[in-house]
PLY file of the C-alpha trace (Angstrom):
ply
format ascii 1.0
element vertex 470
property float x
property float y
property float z
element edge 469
property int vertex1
property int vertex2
end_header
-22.50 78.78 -142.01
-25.08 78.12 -139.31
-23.97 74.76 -138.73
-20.64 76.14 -138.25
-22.04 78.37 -135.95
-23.58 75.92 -133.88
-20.72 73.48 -133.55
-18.71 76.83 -132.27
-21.04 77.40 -129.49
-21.39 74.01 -128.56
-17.33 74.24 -127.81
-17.94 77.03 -125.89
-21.28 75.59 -123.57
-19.48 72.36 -123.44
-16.24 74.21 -121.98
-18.19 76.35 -119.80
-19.41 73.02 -118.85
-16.33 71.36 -118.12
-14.50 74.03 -116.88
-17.77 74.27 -114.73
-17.71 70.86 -113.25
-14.21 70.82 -112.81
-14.49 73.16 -110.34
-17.20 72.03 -108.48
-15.90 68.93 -108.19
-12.52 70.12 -106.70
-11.83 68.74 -103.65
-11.86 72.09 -100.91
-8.73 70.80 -99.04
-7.08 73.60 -96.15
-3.72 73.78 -94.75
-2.85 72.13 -91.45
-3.20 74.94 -89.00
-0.41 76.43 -87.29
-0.09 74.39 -84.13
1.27 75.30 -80.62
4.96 74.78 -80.62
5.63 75.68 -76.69
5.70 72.07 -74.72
2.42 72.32 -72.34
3.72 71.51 -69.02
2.33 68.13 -68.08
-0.34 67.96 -65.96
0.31 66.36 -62.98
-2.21 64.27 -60.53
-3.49 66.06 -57.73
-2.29 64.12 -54.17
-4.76 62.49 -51.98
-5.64 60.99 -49.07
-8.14 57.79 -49.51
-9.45 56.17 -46.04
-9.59 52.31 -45.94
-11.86 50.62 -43.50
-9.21 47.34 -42.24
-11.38 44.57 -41.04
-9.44 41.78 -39.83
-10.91 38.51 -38.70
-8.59 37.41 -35.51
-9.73 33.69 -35.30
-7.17 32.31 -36.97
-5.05 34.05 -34.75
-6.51 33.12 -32.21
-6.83 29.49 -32.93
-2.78 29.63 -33.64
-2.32 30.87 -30.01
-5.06 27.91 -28.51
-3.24 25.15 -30.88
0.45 26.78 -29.55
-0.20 26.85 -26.01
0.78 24.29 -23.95
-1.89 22.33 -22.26
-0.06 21.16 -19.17
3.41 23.22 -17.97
5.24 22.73 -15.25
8.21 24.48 -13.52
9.73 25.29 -10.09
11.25 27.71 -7.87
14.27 26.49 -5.61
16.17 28.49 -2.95
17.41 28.00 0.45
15.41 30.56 2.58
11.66 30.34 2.39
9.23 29.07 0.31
10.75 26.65 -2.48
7.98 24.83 -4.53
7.61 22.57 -7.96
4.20 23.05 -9.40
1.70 21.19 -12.19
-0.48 23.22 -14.10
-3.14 22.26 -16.11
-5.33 24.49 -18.58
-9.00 24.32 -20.19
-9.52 26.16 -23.90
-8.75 29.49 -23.59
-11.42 31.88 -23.61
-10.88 34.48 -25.80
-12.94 37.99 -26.21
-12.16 41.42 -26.59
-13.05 45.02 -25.23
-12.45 48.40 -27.47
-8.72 48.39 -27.19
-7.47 44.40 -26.17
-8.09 40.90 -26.72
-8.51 39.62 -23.54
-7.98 35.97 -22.59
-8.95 33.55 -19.53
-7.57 30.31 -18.55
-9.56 27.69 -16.31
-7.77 24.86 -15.18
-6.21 23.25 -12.19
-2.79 22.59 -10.21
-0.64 21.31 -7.72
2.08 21.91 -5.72
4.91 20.48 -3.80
6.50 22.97 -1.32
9.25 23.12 1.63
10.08 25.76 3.58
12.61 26.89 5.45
12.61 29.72 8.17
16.58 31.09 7.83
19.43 29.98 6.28
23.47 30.51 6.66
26.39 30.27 4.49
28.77 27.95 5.06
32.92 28.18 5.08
32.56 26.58 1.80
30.05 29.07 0.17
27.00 26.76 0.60
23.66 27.91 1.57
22.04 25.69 4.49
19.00 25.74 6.37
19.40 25.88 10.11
16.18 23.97 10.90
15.03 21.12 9.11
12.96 21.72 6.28
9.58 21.41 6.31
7.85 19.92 3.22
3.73 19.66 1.89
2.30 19.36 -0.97
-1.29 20.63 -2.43
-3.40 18.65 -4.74
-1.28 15.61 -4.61
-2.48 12.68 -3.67
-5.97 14.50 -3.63
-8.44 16.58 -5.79
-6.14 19.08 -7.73
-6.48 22.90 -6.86
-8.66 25.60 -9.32
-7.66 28.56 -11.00
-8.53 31.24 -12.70
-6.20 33.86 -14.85
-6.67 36.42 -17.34
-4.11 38.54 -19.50
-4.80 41.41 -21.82
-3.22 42.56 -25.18
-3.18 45.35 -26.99
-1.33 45.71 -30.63
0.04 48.06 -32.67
1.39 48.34 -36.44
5.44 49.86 -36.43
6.39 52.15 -38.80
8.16 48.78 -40.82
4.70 46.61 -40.29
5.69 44.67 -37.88
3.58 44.15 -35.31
3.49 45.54 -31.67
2.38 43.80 -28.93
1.60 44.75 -25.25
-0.11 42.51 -22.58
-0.57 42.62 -19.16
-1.94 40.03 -16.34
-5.19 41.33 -15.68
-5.64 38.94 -12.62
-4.50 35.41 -10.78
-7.06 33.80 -8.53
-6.57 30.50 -6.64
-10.04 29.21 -6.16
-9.51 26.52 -3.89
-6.75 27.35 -1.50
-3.68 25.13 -0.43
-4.40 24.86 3.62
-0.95 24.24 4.80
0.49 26.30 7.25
3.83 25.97 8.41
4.77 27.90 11.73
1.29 29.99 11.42
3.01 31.06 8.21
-0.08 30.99 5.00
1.54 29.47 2.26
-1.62 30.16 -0.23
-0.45 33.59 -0.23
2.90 33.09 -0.37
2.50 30.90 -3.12
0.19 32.90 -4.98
2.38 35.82 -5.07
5.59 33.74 -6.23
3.81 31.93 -9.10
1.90 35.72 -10.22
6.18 36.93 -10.96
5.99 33.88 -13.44
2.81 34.77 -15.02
3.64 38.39 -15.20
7.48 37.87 -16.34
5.08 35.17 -19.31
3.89 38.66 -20.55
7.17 38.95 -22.72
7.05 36.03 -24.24
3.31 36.43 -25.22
4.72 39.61 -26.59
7.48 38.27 -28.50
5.00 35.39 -29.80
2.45 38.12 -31.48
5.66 39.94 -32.57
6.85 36.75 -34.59
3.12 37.09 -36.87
4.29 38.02 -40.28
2.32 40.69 -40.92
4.03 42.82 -43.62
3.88 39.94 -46.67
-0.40 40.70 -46.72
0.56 44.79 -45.81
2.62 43.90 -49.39
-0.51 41.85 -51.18
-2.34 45.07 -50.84
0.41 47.79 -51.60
0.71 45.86 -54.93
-2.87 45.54 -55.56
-2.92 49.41 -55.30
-0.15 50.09 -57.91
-1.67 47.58 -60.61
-3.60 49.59 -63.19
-7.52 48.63 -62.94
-8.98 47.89 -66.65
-12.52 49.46 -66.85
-13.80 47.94 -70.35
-13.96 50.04 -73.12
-13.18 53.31 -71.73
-9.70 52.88 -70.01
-7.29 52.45 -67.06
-7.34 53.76 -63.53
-4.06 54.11 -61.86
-3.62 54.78 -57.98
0.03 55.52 -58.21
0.14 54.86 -54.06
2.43 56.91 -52.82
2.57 55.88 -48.86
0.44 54.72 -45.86
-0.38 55.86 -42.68
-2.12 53.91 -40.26
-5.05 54.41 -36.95
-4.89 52.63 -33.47
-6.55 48.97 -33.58
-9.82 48.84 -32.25
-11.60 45.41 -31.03
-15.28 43.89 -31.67
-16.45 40.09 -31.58
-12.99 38.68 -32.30
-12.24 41.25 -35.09
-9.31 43.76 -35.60
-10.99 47.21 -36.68
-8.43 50.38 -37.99
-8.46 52.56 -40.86
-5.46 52.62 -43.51
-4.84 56.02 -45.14
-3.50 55.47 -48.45
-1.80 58.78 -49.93
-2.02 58.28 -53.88
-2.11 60.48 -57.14
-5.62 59.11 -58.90
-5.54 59.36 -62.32
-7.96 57.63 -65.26
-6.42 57.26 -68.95
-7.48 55.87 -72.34
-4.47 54.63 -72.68
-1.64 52.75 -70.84
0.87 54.40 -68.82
3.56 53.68 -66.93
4.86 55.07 -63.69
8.13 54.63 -61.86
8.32 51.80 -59.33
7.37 52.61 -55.73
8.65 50.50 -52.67
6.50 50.30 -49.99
8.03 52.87 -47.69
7.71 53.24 -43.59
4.29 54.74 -42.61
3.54 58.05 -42.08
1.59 59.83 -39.63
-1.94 59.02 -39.59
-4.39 61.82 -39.53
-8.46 61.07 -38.82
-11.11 60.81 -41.57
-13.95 59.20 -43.12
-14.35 57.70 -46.57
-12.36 59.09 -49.55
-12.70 62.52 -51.31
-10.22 62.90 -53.87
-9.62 64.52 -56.98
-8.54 62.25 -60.26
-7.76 63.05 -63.56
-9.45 61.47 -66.49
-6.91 61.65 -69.34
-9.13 61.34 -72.47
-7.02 61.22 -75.33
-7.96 63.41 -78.49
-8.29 59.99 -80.71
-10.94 58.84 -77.77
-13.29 61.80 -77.72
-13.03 62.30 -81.97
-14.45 58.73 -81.97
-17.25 60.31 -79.76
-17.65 63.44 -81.89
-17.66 61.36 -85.41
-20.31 58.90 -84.45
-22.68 62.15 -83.33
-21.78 64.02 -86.80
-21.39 61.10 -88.88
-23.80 61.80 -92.40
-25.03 65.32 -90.93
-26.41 66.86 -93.77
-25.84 70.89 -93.95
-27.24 73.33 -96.33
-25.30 76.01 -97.36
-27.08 78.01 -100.05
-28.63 75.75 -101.50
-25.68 73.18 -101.87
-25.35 70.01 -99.48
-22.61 69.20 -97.69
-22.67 66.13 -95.52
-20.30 65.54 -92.67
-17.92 62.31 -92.75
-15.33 63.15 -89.71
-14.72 65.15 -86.67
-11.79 65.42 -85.31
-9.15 66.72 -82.58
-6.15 67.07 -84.23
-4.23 69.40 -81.25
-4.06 72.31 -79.18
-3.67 76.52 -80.32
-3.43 78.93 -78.10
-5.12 77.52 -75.29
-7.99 76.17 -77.70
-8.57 73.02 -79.28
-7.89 72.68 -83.27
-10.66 70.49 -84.95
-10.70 69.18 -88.60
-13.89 68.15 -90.00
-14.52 66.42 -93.63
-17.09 66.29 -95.64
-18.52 65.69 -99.08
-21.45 66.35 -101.26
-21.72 69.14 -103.23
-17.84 69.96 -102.69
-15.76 67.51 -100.61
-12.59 67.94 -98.83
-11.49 68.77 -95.01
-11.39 72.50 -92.96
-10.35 73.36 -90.04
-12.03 75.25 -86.79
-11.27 76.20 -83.55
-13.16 75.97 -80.05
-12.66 76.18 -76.25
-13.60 73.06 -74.54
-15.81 74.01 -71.59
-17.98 72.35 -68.95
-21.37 72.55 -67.99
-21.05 71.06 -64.94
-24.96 70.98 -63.87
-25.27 68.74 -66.99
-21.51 67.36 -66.68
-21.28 67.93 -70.44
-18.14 69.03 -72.34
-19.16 71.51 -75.47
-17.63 74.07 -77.15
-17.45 77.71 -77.38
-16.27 80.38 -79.76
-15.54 78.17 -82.45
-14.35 80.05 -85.69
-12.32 79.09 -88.65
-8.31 78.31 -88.48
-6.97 81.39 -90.24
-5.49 79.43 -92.88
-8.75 77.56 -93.52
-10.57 80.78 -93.86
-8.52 82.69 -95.89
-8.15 79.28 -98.40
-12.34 80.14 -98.66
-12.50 83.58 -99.29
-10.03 83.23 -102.13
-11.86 79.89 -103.38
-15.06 78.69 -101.58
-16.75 81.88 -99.42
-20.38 80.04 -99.71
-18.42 77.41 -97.27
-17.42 79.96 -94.85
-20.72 80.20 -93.14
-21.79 80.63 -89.44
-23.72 77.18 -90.08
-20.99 74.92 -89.67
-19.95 77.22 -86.49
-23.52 76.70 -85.19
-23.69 73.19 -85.87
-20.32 72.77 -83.71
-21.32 74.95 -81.23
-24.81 73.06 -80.78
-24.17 69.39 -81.64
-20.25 68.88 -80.65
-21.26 68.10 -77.10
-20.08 65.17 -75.09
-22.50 63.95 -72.57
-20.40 62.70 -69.62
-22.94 61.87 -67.93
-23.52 57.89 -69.29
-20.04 57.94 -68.60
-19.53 58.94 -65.10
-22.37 56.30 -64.23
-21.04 53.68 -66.24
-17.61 54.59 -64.57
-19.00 54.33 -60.92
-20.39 51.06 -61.47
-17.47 49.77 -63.17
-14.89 51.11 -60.38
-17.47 49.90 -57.43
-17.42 46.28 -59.28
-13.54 46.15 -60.03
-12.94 47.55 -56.30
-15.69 44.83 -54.96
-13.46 41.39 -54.84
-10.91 39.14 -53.64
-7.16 41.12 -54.10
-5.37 37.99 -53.44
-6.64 35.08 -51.35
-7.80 35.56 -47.81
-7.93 39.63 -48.67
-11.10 41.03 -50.22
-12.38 44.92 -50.46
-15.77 46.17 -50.55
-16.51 49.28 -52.01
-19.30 52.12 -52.35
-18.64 54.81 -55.06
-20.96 57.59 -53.79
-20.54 60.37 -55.98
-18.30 61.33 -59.56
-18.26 64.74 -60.68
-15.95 66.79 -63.26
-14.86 69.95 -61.64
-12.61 71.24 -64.42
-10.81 71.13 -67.17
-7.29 70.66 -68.55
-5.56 71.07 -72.15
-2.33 68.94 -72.82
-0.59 68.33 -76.37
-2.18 65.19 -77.12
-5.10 64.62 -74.48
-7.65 66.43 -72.53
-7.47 66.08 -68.62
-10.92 65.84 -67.23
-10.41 66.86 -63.64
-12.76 64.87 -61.08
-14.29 64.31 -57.62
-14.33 61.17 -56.52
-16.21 60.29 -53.02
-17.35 56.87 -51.75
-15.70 54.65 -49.29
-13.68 51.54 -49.35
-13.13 48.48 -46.94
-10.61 45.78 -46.72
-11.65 42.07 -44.79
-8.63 40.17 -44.35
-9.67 36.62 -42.67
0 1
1 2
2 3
3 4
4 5
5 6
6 7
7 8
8 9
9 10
10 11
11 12
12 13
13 14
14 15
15 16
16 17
17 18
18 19
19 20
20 21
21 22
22 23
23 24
24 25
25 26
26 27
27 28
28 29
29 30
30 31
31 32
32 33
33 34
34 35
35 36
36 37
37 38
38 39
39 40
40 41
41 42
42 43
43 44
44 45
45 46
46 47
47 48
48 49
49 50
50 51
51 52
52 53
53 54
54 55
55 56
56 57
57 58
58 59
59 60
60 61
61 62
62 63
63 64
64 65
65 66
66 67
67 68
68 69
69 70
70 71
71 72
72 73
73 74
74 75
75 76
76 77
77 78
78 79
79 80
80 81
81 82
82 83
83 84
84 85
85 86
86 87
87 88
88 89
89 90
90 91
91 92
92 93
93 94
94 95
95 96
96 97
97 98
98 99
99 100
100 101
101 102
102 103
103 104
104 105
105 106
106 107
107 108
108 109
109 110
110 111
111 112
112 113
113 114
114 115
115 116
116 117
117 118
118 119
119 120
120 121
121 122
122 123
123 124
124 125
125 126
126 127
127 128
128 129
129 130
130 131
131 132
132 133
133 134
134 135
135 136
136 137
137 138
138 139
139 140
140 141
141 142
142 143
143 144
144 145
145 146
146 147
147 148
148 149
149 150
150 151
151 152
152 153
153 154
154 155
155 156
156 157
157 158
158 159
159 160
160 161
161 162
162 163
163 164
164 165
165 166
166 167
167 168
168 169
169 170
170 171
171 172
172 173
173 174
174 175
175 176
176 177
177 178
178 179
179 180
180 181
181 182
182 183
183 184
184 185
185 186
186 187
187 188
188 189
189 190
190 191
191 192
192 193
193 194
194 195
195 196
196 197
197 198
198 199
199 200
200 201
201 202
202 203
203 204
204 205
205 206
206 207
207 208
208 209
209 210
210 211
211 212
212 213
213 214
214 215
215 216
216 217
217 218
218 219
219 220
220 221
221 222
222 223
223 224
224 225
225 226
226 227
227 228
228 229
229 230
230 231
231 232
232 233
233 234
234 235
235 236
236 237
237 238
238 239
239 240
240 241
241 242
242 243
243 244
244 245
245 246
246 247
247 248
248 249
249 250
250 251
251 252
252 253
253 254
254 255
255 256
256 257
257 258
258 259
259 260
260 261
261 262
262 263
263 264
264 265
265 266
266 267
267 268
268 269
269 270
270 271
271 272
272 273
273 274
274 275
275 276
276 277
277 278
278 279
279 280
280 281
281 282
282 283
283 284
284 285
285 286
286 287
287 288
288 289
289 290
290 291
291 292
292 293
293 294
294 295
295 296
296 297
297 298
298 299
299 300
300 301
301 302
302 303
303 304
304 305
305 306
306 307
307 308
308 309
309 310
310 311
311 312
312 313
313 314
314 315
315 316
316 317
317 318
318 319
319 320
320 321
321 322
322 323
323 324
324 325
325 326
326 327
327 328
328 329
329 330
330 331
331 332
332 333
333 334
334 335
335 336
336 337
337 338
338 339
339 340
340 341
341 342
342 343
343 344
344 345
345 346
346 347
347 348
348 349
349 350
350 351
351 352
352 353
353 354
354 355
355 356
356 357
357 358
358 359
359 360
360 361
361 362
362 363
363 364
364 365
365 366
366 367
367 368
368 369
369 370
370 371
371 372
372 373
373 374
374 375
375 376
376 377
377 378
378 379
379 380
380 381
381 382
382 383
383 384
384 385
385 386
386 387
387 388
388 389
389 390
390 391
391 392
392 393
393 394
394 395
395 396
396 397
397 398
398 399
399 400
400 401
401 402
402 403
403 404
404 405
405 406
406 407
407 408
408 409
409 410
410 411
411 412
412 413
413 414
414 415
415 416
416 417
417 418
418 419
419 420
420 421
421 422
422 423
423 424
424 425
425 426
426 427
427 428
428 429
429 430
430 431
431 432
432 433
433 434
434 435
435 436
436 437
437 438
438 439
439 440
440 441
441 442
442 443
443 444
444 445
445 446
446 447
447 448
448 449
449 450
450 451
451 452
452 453
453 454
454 455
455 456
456 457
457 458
458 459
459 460
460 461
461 462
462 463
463 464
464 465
465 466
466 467
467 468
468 469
């Protein structure tokens, strides 16, 4: 009887037992939450303005124009009444400088001249011109030490709305240094002469024009439009795209042989951590330029959901909690999508129970520390009422304080491991005889943005940017 007794009650401890462990060891596993089914509207980049300091080295330029100028030209003027003449010049290297709005250019060199003059002419019965008086003829620097001069032009250049490039010069002066003494009929021919071959020199202003017009100047305007729409890689964190959207360009200003203007590049910024694509965008005629210094802009930092769990598991990865006594240790934390203007997280764990839950929280920043944490984080409805039918000794304002304290991402690393990167990737050659220097001043996150699958991390960029083109 009493072992018969015994062997009942051991059934009935060992199912207690059972029965016990069973449910302990069930796994605690809530429903998906109830996500938002309204398409966010996608966010789109905020359009700015980034100023480009041009620098453009003008010596090879300038060494084109030396090596395509003629060193000796010659030419004449013929007609029946006055002053006909066939002239000789000769040049030295041109001298080349410029002031704050022209290249200006000198040529040295020497001449001569063969002249006749004649006081009147008629015309003929057959239509001929003929001089009534023989014609009387001299020559300078024939025969004899050739005559000095002196000449300068000036040029100033623009950029057309197609990139080609404007060009305006002027003779800024003619000067015969050593005279031609001949003097027919107490009539100076230095003068004369002087003032026939200046019309030459001044109608030679066109076609220095139309030789600065002929510099291709749109293929490197190209080199850099392209370098602006190709995505720059920043390792391990993502992609910045500069989606360019047009240009706008200053008036040229000149220093020790170099081209100085700003470019205004008019772009849509935006950072992801992933790729994108984005329509293709021509280079289009320039817009109107408008003064400033440096950039200010505002970028978005798409950081997808996948990207900042990563973040959030590595910081709760093995967190022990206690919740009455039983241990629970954290394995994953995770965004899984958007509610209601709030962000949905999952987190697993195991332990004393195992199995995943689901919370809420509104991502917010603290922008003195440029962190992103999260506030009012509660349970998913369906997670909590899954506990207080099964588990209530999980539903504790532990695991909301943990979250609450310890889900924070520090942007901070990140911003400053951004800046370098960007000030490194926008620091080198763009394509060969271009190269841009860069200074990113100052990165900070000014807001926030929800979207279905990624958080847009709204930022101000400042710093400035050059371009040297040699």
């Amino acid at each position: 009887m009493i072992n018969m007794l015994f062997f009942r009650h051991s059934i009935f401890f060992t199912t207690i037992l059972v029965l016990f462990m069973s449910i302990s060891c069930k796994s605690v596993e809530a429903s998906f939450p109830d996500m938002d089914t309204a398409e966010i509207d996608e966010i789109k980049p905020v359009e700015s303005v980034m100023n480009i300091i041009m620098e453009v080295n003008l010596s090879p330029f300038l060494k084109s124009a030396e090596n395509n100028t003629p060193k000796v030209f010659s030419g004449n003027t013929s007609q029946c009444e006055g002053v006909s003449y066939d002239y000789n010049f000769r040049r030295d290297n041109i001298q080349f400088s410029t002031s704050k709005k022209a290249i200006n250019y000198v040529l040295n060199g020497d001449f001569s001249l063969e002249l006749n003059y004649c006081p009147l002419c008629v015309t003929l019965w057959n239509g001929k011109s003929s001089c009534t008086v023989p014609r009387l003829y001299g020559s300078c620097g024939v025969d004899e030490p050739r005559l000095k001069y002196s000449l300068g032009y000036k040029t100033s250049l623009h950029l057309n709305k197609n990139y080609t490039l404007g060009s305006n010069t002027q003779l800024n002066y003619f000067k015969i240094i050593d005279p031609c003494e001949i003097t027919f009929v107490n009539y100076d021919v230095t003068d004369r002469v002087k003032t026939e071959i200046k019309k030459e020199l001044i109608a030679l202003e066109k076609n220095i024009d139309n030789e600065i017009k002929g510099i291709e100047i749109k293929p490197k305007i190209n080199a850099v439009w392209e370098a602006l729409k190709t995505p720059i890689g920043i390792k391990n964190y993502g992609f910045l795209y500069l989606d360019p959207g047009g240009l706008a360009l200053s008036s040229i200003r000149y220093r020790n042989q170099k081209a100085f203007f700003s470019l205004n590049v008019i772009f849509s910024p935006l950072f992801s951590t992933k790729p994108l694509s984005f329509s293709e965008k021509p280079l289009q005629e320039m817009v109107e330029f408008e003064e400033m210094n440096g950039f200010d802009i505002i970028t978005d930092v798409r950081a997808s959901y996948d990207s900042l769990s990563s973040i959030l598991t590595k910081e709760f990865y093995n967190r022990e909690i206690t919740l009455k006594g039983r241990p629970i240790f954290i394995k994953e934390v995770k965004l899984v999508g958007t509610q209601a203007s709030r962000l949905v997280i999952s987190m697993k764990f195991e332990g004393f129970r195992k199995g995943t839950i689901y919370l809420v929280g509104t991502p917010e920043m603290n922008f003195e520390k440029q962190t992103i944490e999260f506030k009012n984080v509660d349970f998913d409805i369906k997670t909590r009422n899954l506990l207080l039918k099964t588990s209530q000794w999980l539903m504790s304002k532990k695991i909301i304080n943990e979250i609450e304290d310890k889900a924070i991402i520090d942007m901070s690393s990140s911003i400053d491991f951004l800046k370098k990167s960007l000030e490194n990737e926008l620091s080198k050659e763009i394509v060969e005889g271009i190269r841009a220097e860069s200074n990113i001043e100052d990165i900070k996150i000014v807001k926030l943005l929800l979207a279905k699958d990624y958080l847009a991390i709204r930022s101000n960029l400042k710093g400035e940017l050059k371009i040297l083109i040699d």
